[in-house]
C-alpha positions in Angstrom: 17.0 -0.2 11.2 16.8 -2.8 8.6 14.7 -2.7 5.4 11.8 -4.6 6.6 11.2 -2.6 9.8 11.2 0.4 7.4 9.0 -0.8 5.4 6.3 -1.5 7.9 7.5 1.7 10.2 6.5 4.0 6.9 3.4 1.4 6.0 2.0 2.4 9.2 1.9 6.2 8.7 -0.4 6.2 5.8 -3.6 7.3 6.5 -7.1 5.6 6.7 -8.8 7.0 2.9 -5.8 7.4 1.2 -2.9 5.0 -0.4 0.7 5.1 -1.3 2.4 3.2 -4.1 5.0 0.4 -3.5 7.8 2.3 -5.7 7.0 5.4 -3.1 7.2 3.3 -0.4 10.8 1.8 -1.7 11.7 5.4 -2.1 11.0 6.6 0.9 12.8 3.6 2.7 15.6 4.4 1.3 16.1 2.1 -2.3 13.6 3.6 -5.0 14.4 -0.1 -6.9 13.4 -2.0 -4.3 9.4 -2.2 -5.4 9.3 -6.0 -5.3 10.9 -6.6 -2.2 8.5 -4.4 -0.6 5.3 -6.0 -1.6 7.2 -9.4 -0.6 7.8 -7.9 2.7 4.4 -6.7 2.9 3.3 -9.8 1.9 4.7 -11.0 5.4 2.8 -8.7 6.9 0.5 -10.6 10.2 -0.2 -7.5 12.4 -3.1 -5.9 10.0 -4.1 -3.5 12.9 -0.9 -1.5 12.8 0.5 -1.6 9.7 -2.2 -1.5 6.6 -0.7 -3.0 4.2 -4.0 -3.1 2.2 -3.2 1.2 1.1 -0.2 0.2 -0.9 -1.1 -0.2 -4.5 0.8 0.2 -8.0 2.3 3.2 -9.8 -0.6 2.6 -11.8 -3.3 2.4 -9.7 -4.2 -0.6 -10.0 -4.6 -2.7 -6.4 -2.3 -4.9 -6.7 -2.3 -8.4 -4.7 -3.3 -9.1 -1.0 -2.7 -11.7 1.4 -6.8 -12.1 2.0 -7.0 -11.4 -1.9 -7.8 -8.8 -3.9 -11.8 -8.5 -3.4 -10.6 -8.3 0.2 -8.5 -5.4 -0.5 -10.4 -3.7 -2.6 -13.2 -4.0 0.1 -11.1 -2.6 3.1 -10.1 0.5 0.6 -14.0 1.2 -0.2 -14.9 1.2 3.4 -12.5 3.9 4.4 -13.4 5.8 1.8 -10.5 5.1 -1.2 -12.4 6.5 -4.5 -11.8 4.1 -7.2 -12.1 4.9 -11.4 -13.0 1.6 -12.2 -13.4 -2.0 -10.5 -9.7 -2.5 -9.9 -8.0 1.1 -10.2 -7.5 3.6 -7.4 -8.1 7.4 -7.9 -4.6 8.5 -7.8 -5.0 11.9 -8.2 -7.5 12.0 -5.3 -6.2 9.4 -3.3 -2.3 9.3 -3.0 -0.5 9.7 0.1 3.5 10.9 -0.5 5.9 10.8 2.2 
């Protein structure tokens, strides 16, 4: 299985409420340097009903960017739940997903 397919094959396992990083979701692929190639290949991303690429964030919490944009995203997290510490940060600590 290629990169790509891994990438959305883990995408798809996180849960509704809860978020993963992109540098966890490089690592768990299989190349913990690859961070930027998976937000490009989530960036790809056209089938939004199986693989939610709107629960990937930063290492930092913050969103990060979104094909629809980042109001978008943010909007999608709040309505399954996602806590967030301020208007553009995820709670981490309550709301991270590891593989």
């Amino acid at each position: 299985m290629d990169f790509s397919n891994k990438v959305f094959l883990f995408c798809q396992k996180i849960p509704s409420g809860k978020v993963t990083t992109y540098s966890e979701l490089a690592r768990v692929c299989g190349s913990k340097k690859a961070v930027r190639a998976v937000g490009n290949i989530l960036n790809k991303n056209r089938d939004f009903n199986n693989v939610p690429c709107h629960r990937v964030v930063c290492k930092n919490g913050e969103i990060g960017g979104y094909v629809f944009g980042t109001k978008k995203k943010k909007d999608l997290l709040k309505k399954e739940g996602v806590i967030f510490v301020n208007e553009t940060k995820v709670n981490l600590d309550k709301c991270l997903f590891r593989f």
